[in-house]
N, C-alpha and C positions, 0 to 999 in steps of 0.2 A: 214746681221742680222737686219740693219734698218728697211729692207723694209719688212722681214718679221715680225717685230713688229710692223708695220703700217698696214699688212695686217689683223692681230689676235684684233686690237682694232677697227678698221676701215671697218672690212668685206672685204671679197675678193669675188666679182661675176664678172663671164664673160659676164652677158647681159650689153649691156649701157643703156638701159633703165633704171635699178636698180641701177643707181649709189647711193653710200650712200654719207654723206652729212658730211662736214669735219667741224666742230665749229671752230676747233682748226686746227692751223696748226702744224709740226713734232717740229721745234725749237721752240712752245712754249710750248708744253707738254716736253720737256727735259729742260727746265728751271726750276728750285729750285723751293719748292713750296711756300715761302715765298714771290717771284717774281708772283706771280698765275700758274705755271706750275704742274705738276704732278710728278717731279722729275727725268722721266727717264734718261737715259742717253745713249748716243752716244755711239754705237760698235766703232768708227775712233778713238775716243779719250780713248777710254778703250785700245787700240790696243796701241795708242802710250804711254800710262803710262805702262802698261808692257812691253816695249821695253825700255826704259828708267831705270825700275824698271831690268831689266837682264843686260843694258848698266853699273849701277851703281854696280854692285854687280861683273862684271868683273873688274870694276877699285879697287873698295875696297877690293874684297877677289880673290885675284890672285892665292891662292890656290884649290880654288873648282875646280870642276871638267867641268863646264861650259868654264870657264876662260881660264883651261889646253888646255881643246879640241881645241875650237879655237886659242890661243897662239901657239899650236904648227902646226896649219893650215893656219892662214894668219897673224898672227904676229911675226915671233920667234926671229927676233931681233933688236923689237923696242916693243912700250910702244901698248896700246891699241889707245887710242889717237890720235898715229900718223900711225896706221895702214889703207895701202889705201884697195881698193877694184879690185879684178882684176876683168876679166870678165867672169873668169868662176867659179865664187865663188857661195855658196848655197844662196839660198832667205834668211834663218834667218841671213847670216852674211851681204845681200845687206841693209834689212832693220833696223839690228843692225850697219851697220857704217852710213845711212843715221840719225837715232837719236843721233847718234853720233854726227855727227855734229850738229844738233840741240841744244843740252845740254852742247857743248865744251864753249861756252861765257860763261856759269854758273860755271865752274869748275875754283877754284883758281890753 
């Protein structure tokens, strides 16, 4: 998603002669605009706030339907927390126990 928001403000041509001319670099146009950036912001880290944002809402509401699905697929009898990763489990649950551990020091 970066790259193709680097190509829509930046130009995208296949001569090298035409290269366009970069003022700015990518992390300073994603800096705040108060810092002098432009504001944008990072697909990686938009990626991992909603991974964290589904991580949080399976600990909190253990009754939705998110929570069910998975609890009754790789966790059925332990907590979410201490749920490991096998290896033949789906992408959303590889990259929902990897944020997991991320955000487990924050969790009293």
């Amino acid at each position: 998603m970066d790259s193709h928001s680097c190509k829509f403000w930046w130009g995208k041509t296949l001569d090298p002669k035409d290269r366009k001319l970069h003022l700015l670099g990518w992390d300073i146009l994603c800096s705040p605009k108060p810092e002098g950036g432009l504001g944008f912001r990072k697909s990686e880290l938009i990626n991992l706030a909603m991974l964290a944002i589904n991580a949080w809402r399976i600990i909190e509401n253990p009754d939705c339907l998110l929570s069910i699905t998975f609890k009754a697929r790789y966790f059925p009898r332990t907590g979410f927390l201490n749920a490991k990763c096998p290896a033949n489990c789906s992408w959303t649950w590889k990259r929902l126990h990897a944020i997991k551990e991320l955000i487990k020091p924050f969790i009293t």
